[in-house]
KEKE-3310 file (N, C-alpha, C; in steps of 0.2 Angstrom, whole numbers, plus 5000, padded with zeros to 4 digits):
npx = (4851:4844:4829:4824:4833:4832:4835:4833:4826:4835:4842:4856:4871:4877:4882:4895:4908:4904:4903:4906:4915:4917:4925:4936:4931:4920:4917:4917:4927:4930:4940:4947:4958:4963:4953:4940:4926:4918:4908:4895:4898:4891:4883:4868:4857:4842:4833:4833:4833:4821:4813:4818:4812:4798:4797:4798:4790:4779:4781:4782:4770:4761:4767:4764:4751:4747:4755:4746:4733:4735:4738:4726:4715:4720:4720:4707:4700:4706:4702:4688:4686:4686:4682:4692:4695:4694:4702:4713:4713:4714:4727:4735:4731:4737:4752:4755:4751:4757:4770:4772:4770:4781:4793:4793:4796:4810:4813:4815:4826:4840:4857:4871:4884:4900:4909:4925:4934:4948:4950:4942:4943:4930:4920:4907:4893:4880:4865:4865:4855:4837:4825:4839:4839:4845:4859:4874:4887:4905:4919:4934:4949:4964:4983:4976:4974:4974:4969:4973:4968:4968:4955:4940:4921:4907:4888:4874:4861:4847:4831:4814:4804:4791:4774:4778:4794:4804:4808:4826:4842:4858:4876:4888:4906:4918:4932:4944:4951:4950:4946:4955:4947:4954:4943:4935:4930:4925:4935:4946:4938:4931:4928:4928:4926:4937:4935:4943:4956:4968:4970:4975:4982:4972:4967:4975:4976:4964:4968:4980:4976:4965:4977:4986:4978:4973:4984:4992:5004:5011:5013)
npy = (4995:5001:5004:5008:5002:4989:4977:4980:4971:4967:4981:4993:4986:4998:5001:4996:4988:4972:4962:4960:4957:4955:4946:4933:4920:4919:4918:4907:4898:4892:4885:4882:4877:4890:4895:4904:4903:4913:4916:4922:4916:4917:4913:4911:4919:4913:4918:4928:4918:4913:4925:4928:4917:4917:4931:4925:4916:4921:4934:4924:4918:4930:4929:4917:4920:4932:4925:4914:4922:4928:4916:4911:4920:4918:4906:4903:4909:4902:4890:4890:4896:4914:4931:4941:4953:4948:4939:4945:4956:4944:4941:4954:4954:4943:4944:4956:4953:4939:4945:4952:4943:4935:4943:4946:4936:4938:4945:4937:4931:4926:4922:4927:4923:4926:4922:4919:4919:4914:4905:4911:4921:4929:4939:4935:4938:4930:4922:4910:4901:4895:4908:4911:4920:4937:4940:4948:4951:4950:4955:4951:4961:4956:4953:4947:4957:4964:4978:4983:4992:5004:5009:5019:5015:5021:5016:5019:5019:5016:5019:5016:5026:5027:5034:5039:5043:5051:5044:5042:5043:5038:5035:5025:5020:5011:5004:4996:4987:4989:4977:4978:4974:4975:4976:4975:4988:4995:4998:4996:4990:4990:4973:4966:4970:4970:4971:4979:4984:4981:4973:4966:4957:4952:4944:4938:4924:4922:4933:4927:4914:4918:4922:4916:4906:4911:4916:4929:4941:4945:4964)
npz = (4629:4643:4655:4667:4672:4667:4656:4641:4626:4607:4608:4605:4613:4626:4637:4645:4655:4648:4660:4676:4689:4708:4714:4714:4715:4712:4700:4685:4676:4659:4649:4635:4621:4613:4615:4628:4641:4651:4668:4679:4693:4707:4721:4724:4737:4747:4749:4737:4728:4727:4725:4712:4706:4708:4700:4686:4685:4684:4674:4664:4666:4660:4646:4642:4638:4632:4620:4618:4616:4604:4596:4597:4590:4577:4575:4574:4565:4553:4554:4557:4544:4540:4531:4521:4527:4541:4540:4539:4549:4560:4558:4563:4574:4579:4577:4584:4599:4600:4596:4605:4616:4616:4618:4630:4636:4636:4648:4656:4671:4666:4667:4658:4646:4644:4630:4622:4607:4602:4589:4578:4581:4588:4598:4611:4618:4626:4631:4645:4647:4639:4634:4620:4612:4607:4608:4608:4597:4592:4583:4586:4584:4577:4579:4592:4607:4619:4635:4653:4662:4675:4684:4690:4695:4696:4705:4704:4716:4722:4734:4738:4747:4758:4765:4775:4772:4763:4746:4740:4734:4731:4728:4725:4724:4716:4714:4702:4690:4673:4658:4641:4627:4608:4598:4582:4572:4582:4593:4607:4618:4634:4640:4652:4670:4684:4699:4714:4727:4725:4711:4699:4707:4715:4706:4698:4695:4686:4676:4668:4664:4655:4647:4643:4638:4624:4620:4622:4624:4639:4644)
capx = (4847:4841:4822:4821:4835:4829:4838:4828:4831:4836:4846:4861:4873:4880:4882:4901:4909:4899:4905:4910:4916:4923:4929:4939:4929:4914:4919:4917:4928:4929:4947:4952:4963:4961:4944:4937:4921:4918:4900:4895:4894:4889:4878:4861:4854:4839:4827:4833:4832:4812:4810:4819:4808:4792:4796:4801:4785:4773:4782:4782:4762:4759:4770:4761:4742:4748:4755:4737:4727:4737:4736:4718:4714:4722:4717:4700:4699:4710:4698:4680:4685:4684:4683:4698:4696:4693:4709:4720:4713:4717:4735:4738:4732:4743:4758:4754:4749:4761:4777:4773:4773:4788:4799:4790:4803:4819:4814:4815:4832:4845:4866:4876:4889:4904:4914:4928:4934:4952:4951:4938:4942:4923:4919:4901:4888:4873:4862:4865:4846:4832:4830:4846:4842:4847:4866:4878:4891:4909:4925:4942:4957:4969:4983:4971:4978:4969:4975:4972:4968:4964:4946:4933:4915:4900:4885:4867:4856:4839:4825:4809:4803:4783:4771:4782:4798:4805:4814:4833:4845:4865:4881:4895:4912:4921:4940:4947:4955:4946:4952:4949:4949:4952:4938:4934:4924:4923:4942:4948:4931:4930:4922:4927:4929:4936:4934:4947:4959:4974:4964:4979:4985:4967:4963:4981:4974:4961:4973:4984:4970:4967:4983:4988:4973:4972:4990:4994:5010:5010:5018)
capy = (5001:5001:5006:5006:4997:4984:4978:4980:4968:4973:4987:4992:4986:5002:4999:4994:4980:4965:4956:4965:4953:4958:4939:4927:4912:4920:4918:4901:4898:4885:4887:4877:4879:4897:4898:4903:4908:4917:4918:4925:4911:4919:4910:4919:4919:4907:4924:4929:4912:4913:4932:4925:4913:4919:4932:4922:4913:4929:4934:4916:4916:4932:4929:4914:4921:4936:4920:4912:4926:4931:4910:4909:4923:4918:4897:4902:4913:4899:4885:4892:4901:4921:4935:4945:4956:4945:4935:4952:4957:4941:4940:4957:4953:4939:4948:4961:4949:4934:4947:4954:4940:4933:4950:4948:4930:4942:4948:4932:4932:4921:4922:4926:4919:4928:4918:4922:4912:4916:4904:4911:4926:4931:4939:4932:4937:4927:4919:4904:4896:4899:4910:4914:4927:4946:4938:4951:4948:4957:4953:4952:4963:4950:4950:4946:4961:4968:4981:4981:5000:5007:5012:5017:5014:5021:5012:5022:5015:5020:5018:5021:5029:5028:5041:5048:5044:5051:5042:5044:5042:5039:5033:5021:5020:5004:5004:4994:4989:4989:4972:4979:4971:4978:4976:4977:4993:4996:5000:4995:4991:4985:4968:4964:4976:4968:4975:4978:4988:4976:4967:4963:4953:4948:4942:4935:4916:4923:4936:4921:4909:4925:4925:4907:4902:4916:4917:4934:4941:4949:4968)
capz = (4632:4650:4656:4676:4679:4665:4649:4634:4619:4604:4605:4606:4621:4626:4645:4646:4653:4649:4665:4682:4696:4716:4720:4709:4719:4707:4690:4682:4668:4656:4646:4630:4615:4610:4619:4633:4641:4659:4668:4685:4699:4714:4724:4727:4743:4747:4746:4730:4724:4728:4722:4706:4703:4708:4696:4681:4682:4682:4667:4658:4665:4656:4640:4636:4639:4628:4615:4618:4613:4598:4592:4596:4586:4571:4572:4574:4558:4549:4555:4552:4537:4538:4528:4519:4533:4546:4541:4542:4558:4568:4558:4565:4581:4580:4577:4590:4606:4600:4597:4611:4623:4615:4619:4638:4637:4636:4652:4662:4674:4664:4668:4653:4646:4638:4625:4617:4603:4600:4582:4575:4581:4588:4606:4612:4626:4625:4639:4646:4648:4633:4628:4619:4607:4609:4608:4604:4592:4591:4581:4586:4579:4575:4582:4599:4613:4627:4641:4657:4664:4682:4683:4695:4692:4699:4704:4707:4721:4722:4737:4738:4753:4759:4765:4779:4771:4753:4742:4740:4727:4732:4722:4728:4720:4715:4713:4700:4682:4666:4654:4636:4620:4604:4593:4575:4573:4589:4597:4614:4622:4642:4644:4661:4676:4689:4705:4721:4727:4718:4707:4697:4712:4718:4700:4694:4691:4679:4672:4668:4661:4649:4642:4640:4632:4619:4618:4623:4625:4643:4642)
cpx = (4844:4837:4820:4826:4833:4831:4833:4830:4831:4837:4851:4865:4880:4885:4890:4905:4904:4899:4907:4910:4920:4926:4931:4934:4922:4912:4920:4919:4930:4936:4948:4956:4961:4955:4943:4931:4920:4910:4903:4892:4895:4883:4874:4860:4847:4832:4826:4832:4825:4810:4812:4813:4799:4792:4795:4795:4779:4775:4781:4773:4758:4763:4766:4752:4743:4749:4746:4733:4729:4735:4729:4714:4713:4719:4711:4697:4700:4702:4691:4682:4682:4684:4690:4700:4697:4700:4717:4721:4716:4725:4736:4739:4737:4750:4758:4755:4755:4767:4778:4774:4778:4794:4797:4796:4808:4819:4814:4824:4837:4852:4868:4883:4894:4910:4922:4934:4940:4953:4948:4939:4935:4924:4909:4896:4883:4870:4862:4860:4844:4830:4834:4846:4844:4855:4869:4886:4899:4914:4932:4947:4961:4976:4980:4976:4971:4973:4969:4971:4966:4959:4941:4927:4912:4892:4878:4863:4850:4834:4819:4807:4793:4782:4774:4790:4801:4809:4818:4836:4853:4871:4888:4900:4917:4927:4941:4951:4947:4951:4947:4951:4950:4949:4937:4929:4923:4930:4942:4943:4930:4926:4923:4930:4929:4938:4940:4951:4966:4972:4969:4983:4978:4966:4969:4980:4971:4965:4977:4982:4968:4972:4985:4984:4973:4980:4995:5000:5008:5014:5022)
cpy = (4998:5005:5005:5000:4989:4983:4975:4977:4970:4979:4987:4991:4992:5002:4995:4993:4976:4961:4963:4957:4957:4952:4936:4922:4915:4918:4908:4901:4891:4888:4880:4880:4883:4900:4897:4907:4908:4918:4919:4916:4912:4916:4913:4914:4915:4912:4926:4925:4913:4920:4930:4921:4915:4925:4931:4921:4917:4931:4929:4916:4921:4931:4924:4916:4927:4932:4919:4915:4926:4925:4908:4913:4922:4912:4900:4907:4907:4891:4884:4895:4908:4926:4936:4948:4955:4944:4941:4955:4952:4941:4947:4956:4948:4941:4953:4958:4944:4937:4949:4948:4938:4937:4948:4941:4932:4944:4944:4932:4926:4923:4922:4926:4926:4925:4922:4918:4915:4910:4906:4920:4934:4934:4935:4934:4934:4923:4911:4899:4901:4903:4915:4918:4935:4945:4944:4949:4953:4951:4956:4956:4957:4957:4951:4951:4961:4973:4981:4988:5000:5010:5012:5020:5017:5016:5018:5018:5018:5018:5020:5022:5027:5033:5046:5048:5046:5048:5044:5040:5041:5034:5031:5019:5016:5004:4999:4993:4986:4983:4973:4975:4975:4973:4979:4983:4998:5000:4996:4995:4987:4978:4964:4969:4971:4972:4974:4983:4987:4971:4966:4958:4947:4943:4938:4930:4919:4927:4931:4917:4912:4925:4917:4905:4904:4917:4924:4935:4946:4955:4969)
cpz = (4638:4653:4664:4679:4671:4657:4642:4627:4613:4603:4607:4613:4621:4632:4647:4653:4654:4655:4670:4688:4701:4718:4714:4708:4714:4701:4689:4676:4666:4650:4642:4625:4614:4613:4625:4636:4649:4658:4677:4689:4704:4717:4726:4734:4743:4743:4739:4728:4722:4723:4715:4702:4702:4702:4689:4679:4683:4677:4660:4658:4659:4648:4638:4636:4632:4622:4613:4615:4606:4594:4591:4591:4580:4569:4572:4567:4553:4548:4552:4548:4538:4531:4528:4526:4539:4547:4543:4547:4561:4566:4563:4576:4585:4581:4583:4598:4605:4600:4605:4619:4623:4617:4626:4638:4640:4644:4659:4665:4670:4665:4660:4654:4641:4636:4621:4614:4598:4590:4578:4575:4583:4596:4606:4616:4624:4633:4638:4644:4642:4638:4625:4615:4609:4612:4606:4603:4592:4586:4583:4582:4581:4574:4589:4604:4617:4633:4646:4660:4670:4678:4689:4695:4698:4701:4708:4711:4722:4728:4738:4745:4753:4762:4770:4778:4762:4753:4740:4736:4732:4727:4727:4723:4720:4711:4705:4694:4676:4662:4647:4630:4614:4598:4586:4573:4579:4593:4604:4619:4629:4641:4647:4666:4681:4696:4712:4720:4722:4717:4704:4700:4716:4710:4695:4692:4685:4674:4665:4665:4652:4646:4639:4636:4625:4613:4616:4627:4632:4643:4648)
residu = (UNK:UNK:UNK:UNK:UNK:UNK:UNK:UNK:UNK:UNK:UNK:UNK:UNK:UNK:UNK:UNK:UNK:UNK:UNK:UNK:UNK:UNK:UNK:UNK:UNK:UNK:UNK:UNK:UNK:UNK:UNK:UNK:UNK:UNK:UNK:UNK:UNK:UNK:UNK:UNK:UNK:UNK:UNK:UNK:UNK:UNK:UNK:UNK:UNK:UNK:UNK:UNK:UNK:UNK:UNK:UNK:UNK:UNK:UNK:UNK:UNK:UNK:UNK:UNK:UNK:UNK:UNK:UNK:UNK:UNK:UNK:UNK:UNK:UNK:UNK:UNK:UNK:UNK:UNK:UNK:UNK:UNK:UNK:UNK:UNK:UNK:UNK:UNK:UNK:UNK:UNK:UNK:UNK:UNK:UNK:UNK:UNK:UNK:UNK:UNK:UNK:UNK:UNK:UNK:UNK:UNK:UNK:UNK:UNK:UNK:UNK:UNK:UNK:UNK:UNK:UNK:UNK:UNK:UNK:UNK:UNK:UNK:UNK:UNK:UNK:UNK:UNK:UNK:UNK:UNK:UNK:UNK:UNK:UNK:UNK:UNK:UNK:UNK:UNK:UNK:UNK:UNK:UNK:UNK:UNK:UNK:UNK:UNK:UNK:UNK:UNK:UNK:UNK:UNK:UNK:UNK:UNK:UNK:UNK:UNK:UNK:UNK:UNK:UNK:UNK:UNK:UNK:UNK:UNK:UNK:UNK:UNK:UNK:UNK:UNK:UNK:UNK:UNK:UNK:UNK:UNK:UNK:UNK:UNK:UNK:UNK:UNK:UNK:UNK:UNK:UNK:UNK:UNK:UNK:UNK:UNK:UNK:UNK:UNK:UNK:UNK:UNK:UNK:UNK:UNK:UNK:UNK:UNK:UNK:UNK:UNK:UNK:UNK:UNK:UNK:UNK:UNK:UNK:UNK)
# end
């Protein structure tokens, strides 16, 4: 689930395909026997680099002050010896102030990775860099397919306006095919949209890496 634009951990991932690429030259795969896994390598910009980071580390500064408080709390109960009551308070406050900073983590900018682990059978998304929880998990129908669909996706853009302009809302429309897999539980679920007008021509190396690895019968 997504809150502003901002993915919230723990819950489910509904928001289909896992991956969207527009250039080949972006995608970083790594292909071995049976397996292989695709991540986003598009090179940011110097600016975004900065707004990245400065973010990162406003998030990390508050998540460990949030930590901070909930452990000082608790030691300091533990240490001088409190009451019953005492000691249930700072636990709670612990748990409150320390979950909470720890969830503030999730919200740090990391690249995910999606794997898929034609021996075992598993698909994978998880984050790159710590930290890597809030992985979602799928399984393969065996024998391993996938189809390839035309698709064209929307994408919402939002800006804010100031005092003598309103903010405005518009939606631009991105051609191309949907690569689905069929999952256990799940059916025929996108987890890559690759984008162009002949993306199966722009995207024919990956295509191709995709099948041989996995060892998919092209139809």
């Amino acid at each position: 689930m997504k809150i502003l634009g901002i993915r919230i951990p723990y819950t489910k991932m509904s928001d289909y395909p896992l991956l969207w690429f527009d250039n080949p030259e972006h995608i970083v795969i790594n292909a071995q026997s049976s397996n292989l896994s695709l991540q986003d390598g598009r090179k940011k910009k110097l600016f975004e680099k900065i707004i990245d980071m400065v973010v990162n580390l406003m998030i990390l500064a508050f998540s460990l002050i949030f930590i901070y408080i909930g452990t000082s709390f608790l030691s300091e109960q533990v240490i001088y010896g409190g009451t019953t009551g005492d000691l249930a308070f700072s636990l709670l406050v612990f748990l409150v102030f320390g979950g909470f900073g720890v969830l503030m983590l999730s919200f740090i900018h990391r690249k995910r990775v999606l794997a898929i682990d034609g021996t075992n059978n598993q698909v994978k998304f998880e984050y790159v860099r710590w930290p890597r929880y809030d992985t979602i998990n799928y399984e393969l129908r065996m024998p391993i397919s996938y189809e390839i669909m035309k698709k064209k996706r929307t994408i919402t853009h939002h800006e804010g306006g100031d005092e003598g302009t309103p903010s405005r809302t518009w939606t631009t429309t991105h051609p191309g095919v949907d690569v689905s897999f069929d999952l256990v539980g799940e059916g025929m679920i996108p987890l890559l949209f690759l984008e162009g007008k002949n993306p199966q021509t722009k995207f024919e190396s990956i295509l191709e890496i995709l099948s041989s690895t996995l060892g998919i019968k092209d139809e």
